[in-house]
C-alpha positions in Angstrom: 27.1 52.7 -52.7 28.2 49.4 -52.4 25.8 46.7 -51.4 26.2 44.7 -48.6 24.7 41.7 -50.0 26.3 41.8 -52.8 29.1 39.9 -50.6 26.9 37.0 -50.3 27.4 34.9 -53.6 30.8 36.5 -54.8 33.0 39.5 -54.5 36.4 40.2 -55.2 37.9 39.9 -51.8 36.5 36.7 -51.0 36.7 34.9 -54.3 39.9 32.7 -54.7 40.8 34.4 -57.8 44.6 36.3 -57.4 43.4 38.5 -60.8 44.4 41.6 -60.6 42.7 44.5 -63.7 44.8 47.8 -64.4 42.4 50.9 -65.7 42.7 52.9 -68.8 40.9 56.4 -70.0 38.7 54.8 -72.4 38.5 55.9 -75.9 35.5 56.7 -77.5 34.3 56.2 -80.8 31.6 57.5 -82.9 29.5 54.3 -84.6 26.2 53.9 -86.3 23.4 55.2 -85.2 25.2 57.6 -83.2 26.2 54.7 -81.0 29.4 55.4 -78.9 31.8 52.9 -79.4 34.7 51.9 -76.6 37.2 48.6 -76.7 39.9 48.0 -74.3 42.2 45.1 -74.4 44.8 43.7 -71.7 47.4 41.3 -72.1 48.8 39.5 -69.3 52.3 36.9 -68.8 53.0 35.2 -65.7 53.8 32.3 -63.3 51.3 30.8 -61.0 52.9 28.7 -58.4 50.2 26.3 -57.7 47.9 26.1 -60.6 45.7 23.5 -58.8 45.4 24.7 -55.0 47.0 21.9 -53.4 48.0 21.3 -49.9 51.1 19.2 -50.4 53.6 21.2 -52.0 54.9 17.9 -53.8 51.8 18.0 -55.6 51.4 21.4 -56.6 51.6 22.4 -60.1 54.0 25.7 -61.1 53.1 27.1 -64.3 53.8 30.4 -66.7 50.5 31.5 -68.2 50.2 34.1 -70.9 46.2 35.7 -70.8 44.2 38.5 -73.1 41.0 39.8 -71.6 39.1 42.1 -74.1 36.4 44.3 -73.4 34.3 45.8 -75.7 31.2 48.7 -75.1 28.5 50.0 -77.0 26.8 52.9 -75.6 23.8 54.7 -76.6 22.2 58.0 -75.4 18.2 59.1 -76.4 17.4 62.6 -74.2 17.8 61.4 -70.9 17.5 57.9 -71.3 20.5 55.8 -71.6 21.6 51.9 -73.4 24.9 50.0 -72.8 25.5 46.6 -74.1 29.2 45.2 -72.7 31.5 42.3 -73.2 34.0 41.2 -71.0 36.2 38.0 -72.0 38.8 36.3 -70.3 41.5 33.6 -72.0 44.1 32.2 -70.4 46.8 29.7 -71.1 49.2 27.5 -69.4 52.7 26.2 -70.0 53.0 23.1 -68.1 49.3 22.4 -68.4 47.1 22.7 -71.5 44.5 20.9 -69.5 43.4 23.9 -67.4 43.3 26.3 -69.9 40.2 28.3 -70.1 38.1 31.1 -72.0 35.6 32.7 -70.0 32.7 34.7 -71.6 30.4 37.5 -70.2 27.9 39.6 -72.3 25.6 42.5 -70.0 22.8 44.8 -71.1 21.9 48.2 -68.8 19.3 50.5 -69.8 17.9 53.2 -68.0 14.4 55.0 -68.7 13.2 58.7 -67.1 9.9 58.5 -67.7 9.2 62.1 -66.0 10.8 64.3 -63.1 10.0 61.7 -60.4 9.7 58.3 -62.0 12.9 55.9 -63.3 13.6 52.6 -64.3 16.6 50.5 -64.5 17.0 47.2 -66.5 19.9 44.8 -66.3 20.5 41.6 -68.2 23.8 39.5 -67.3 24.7 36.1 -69.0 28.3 34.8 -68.2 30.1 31.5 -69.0 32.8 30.8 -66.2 34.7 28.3 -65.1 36.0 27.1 -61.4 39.6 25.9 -61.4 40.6 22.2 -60.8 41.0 22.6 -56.8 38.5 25.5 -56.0 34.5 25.7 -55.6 33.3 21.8 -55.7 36.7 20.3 -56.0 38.4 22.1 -52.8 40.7 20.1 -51.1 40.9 17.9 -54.1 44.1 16.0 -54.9 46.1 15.5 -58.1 47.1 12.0 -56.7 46.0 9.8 -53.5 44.5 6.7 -52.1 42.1 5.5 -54.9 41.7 2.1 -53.2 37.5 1.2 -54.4 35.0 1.3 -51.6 34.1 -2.0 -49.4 30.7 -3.3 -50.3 29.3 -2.7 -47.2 30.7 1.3 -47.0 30.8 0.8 -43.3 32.3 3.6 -41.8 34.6 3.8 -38.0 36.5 6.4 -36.7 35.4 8.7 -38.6 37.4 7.9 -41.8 36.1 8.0 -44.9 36.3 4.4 -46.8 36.4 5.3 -50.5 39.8 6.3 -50.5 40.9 10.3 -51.2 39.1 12.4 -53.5 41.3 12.8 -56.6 40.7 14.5 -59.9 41.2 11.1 -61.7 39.1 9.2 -59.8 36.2 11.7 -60.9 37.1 12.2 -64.5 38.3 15.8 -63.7 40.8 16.5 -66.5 40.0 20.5 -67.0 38.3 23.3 -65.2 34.6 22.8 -64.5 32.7 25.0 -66.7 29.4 27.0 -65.9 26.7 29.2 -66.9 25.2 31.7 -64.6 22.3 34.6 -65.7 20.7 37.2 -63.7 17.8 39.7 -65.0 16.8 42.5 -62.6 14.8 45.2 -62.6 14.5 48.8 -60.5 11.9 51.2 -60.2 12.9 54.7 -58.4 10.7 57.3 -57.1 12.2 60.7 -56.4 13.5 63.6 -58.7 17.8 63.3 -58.8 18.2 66.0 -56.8 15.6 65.6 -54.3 17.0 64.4 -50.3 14.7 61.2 -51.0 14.2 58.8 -53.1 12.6 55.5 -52.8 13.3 51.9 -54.8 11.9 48.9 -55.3 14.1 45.8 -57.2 13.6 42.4 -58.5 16.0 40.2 -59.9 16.4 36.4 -61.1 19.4 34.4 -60.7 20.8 31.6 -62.3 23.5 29.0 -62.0 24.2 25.8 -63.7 27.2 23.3 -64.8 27.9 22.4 -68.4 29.1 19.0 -69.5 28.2 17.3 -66.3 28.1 14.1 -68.2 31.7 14.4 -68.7 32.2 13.4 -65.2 32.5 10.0 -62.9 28.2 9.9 -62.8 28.6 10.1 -58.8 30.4 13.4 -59.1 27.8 14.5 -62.4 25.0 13.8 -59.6 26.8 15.5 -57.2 27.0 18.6 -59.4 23.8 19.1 -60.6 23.0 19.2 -56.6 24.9 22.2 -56.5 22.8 24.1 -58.9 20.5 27.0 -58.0 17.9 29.5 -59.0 17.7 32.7 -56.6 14.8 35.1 -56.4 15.4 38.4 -54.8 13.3 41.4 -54.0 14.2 45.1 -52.3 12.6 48.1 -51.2 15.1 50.8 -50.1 14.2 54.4 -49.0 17.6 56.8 -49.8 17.8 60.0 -47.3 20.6 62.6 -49.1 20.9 64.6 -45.5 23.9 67.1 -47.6 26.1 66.9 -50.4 28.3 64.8 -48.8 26.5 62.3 -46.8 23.8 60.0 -47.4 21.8 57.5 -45.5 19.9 54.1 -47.0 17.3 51.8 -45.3 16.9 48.6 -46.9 14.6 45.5 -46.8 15.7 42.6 -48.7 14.6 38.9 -48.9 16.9 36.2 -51.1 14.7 33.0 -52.1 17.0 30.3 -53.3 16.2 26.9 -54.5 18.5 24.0 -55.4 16.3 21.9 -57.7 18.0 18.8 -57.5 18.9 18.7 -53.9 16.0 20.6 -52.0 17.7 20.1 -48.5 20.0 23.2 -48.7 16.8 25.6 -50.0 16.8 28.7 -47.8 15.4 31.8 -47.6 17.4 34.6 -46.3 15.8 38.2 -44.9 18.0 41.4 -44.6 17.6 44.6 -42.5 19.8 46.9 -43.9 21.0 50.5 -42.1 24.3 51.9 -44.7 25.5 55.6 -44.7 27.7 57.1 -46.9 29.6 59.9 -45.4 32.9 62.9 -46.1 33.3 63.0 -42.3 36.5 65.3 -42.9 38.2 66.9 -45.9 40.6 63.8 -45.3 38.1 60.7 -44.4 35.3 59.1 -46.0 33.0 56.1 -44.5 31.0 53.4 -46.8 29.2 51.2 -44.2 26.6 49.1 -44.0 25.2 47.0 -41.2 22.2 44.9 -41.1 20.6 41.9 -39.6 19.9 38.7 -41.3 17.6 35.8 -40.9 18.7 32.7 -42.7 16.4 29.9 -42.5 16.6 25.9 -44.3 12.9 25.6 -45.5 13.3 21.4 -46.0 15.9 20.4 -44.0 15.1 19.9 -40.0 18.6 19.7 -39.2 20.0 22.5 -40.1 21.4 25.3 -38.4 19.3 28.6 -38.9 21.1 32.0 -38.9 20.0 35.0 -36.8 22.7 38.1 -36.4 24.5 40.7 -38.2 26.2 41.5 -40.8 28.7 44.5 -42.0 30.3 45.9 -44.9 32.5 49.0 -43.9 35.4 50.5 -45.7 36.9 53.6 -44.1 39.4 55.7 -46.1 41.9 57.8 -45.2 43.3 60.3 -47.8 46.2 62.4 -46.0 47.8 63.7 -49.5 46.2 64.2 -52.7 48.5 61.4 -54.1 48.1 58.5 -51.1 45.3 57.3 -49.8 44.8 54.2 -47.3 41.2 52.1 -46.6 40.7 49.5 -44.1 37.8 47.8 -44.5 35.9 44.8 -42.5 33.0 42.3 -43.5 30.9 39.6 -42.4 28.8 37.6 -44.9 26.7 34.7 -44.9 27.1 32.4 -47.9 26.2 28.6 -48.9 29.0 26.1 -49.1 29.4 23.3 -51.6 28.3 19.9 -50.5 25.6 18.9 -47.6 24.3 22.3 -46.7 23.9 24.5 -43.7 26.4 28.3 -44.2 29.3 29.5 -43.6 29.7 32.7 -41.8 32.9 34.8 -43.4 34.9 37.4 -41.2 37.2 39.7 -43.5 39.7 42.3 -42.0 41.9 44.4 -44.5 44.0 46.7 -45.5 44.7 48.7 -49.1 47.2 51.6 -49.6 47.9 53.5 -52.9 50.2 56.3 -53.2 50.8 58.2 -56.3 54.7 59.1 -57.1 53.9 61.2 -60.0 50.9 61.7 -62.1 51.9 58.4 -64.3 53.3 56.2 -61.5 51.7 54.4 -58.9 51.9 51.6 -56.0 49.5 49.7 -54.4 50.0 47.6 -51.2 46.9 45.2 -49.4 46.4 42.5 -46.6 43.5 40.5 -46.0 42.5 37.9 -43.2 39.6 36.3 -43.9 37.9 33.6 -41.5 35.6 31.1 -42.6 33.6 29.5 -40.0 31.6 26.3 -41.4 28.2 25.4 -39.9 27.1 22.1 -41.7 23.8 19.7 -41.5 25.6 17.0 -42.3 29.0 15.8 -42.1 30.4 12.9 -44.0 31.2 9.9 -41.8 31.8 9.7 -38.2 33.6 12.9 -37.5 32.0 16.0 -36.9 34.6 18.1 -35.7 34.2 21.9 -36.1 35.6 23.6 -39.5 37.5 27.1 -39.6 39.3 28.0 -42.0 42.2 30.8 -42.0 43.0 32.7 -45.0 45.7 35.5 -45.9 46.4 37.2 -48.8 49.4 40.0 -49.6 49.5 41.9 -53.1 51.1 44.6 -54.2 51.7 46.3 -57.7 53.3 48.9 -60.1 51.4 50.7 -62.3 52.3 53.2 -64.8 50.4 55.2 -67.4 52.5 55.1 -70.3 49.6 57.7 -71.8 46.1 57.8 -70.2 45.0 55.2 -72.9 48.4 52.6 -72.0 49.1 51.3 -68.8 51.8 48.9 -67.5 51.9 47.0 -64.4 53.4 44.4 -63.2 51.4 42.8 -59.9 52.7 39.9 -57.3 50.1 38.3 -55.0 50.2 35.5 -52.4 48.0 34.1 -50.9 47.7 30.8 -47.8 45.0 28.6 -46.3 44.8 26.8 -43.6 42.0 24.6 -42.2 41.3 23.6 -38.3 39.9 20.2 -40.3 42.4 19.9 -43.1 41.0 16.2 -44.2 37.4 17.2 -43.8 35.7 14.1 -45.9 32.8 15.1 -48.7 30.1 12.8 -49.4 29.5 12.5 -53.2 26.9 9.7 -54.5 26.3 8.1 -50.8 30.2 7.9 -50.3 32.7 9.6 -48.4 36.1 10.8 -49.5 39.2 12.7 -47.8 40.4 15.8 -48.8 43.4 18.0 -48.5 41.9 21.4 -48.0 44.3 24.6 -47.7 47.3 25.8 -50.0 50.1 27.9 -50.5 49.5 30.0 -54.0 52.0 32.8 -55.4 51.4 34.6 -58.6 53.5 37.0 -60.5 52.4 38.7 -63.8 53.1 41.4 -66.0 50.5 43.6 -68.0 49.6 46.0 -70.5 46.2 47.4 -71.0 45.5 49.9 -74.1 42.3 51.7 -74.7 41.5 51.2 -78.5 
């Protein structure tokens, strides 16, 4: 079962990545120590129509891209404990901009210990190095060019206009995507026998994010990043009630502790109720939903907004044929935003159809609307109108399975933003600077993915 929490920092539907990953049967093979060895590698060409997420289509950068993203797994198997050690990379380049060209890295451990009939453990180790793309994360609403007049010496600010000019990539030394590490360690102790109705669970984890090369940057905008860094404690007890084979209940207690080291204004501590079932209410229909209440408090910051109400995670499904099946799904998340603190709350409607013309061939069709509603301590400069943004994606694919190990698809995603406060200023070092926040962003690729 999914976790509704899980929303919080990152998932797929809300991240502004258009990627899109085929799957392949993998292929096994036998290695050392009896050590199961599987490898999978996709290959992906392109054109991204605005590389850089700009607002003014006369600034926007179009771009053909050619990408490899390998995968390798090593699995190992003692009685009924179980090993995996994974790596997932991710390289990309661009035509008509070597500058944003990027190699991401992530290397995961899971093992998993029965130490009798009732008692488990689970251990998971995650260390990935990302990047954020010129134009998304801490430079949203950044601009390739724009008023880069200097700030008065008095950085007096009327009518709510910021003083310093626009925020530009040059002005900032931003000359290539923002690189970043980010860890997590966790660990999960179950109680209950795999086949017994319950089951309880108790998890800890450790989270970790940080820039690289900060001191590449303007040293306003190298301050201004290491603000945006964060350690997050969490900790869960969950109580798992398998009423039948086909439907199960969870009950979950969950608090998040998170800390920004250099900028303790925007700590918070957040505190989940969690109710989720997981049900086949008909041959045809299946529900994944969790609801739950959440308590979002600003431990040194006065100012800020708390957060008391709900949130959801629902996908219903819909399988008329054994070849087509249709979800809708619907979310609400609370999450942290980049700059002077407080949340945003994130509404997500959707749809996702995938229909089967034969057993090689198939299409896939989704919509999203997503509305971002911006709750801020502070707001840069005079103006403190109220931010909500509007966003709406379309995709839609081809696959086909040249052999279960071999697939081809070719994918086309769009995706538009717009804000009710499109020049929304940010303050970085003391200083504030216009932005140009929303875009227009179509991507088209082709792929091929082969189990090895």
């Amino acid at each position: 079962m999914r976790q509704l929490t899980s929303l919080v920092c990152a998932g797929v539907l809300l991240s502004p990545s258009l990627s899109v990953r085929a799957e392949v049967s993998p292929v096994s093979h036998q290695g050392p120590l009896g050590l199961e060895i599987q490898t999978e590698v996709e290959s992906r060409y392109g054109h991204d129509s605005n590389l850089l997420w700009q607002r003014d289509s006369s600034q926007a950068i179009g771009s053909d891209f050619v990408g490899i993203t390998p995968e390798f797994r090593m699995v190992g198997e003692r009685g009924l404990d179980r090993y995996q050690f994974s790596y997932l990379g991710d390289y990309r380049r661009y035509d008509s901009s070597h500058a944003d060209d990027y190699a991401d890295h992530q290397f995961q451990f899971d093992g998993s210990w029965r130490f009798s009939l009732r008692n488990a453990f689970k251990l998971m180790y995650q260390y990935r190095l990302g990047h954020e793309a010129r134009g998304e994360g801490l430079t949203e609403g950044f601009m390739l060019r724009g008023d880069t007049s200097p700030c008065p010496s008095d950085a007096d600010e009327k009518e709510g206009r910021a003083l310093c000019g626009d925020a530009t990539f040059g002005r900032f030394q931003i000359n290539e995507p923002l690189r970043f590490k980010r860890s997590e360690v966790g660990g999960r102790y179950s109680y209950g026998a795999p086949d017994a109705r319950g089951k309880l669970e108790l998890a800890l984890s450790h989270k970790d994010l940080g820039y690289l090369d900060k001191h590449l940057y303007q040293h306003d905008f190298e301050r201004y990043m290491a603000e945006q860094e964060w350690q997050e404690n969490t900790a869960i007890v969950e109580l798992f009630d398998q009423v039948s084979h086909v439907s199960r209940f969870r009950y979950t207690l969950q608090t998040n502790l998170r800390r920004y080291p250099a900028n303790p204004h925007k700590d918070s501590d957040e505190f989940f109720l969690i109710t989720g079932v997981m049900s086949q209410l008909t041959g045809k229909t299946r529900i994944d939903a969790n609801i739950g209440g959440i308590y979002k408090r600003f431990v040194n910051d006065p100012q800020a907004e708390s957060f008391k109400g709900l949130n959801w995670d629902l996908r219903l499904e819909w399988q008329p044929l054994d070849y087509s099946k249709l979800a809708l799904i619907s979310s609400r998340t609370i999450r942290d935003p980049g700059g002077d603190g407080g949340y945003v709350s994130s509404q997500l409607y959707g749809a996702e159809w995938q229909h089967h013309w034969s057993p090689g061939v198939a299409t896939t069709l989704s919509y999203h609307d997503i509305r971002d509603d911006y709750h801020q301590s502070v707001v840069c400069g005079n103006d403190n109108r109220h931010r909500q943004d509007d966003i709406h994606r379309w995709g839609m694919g081809i696959s086909y399975d040249i052999r279960p190990s071999v697939n081809l698809g070719l994918h086309y995603q769009q995706a538009d933003s717009g804000s009710s406060f499109a020049g929304q200023p940010i303050d970085i070092g003391g200083k504030c600077y216009g932005r140009a926040l929303g875009y227009d962003k179509q991507q088209l690729s082709l792929s091929l993915k082969v189990a090895i």
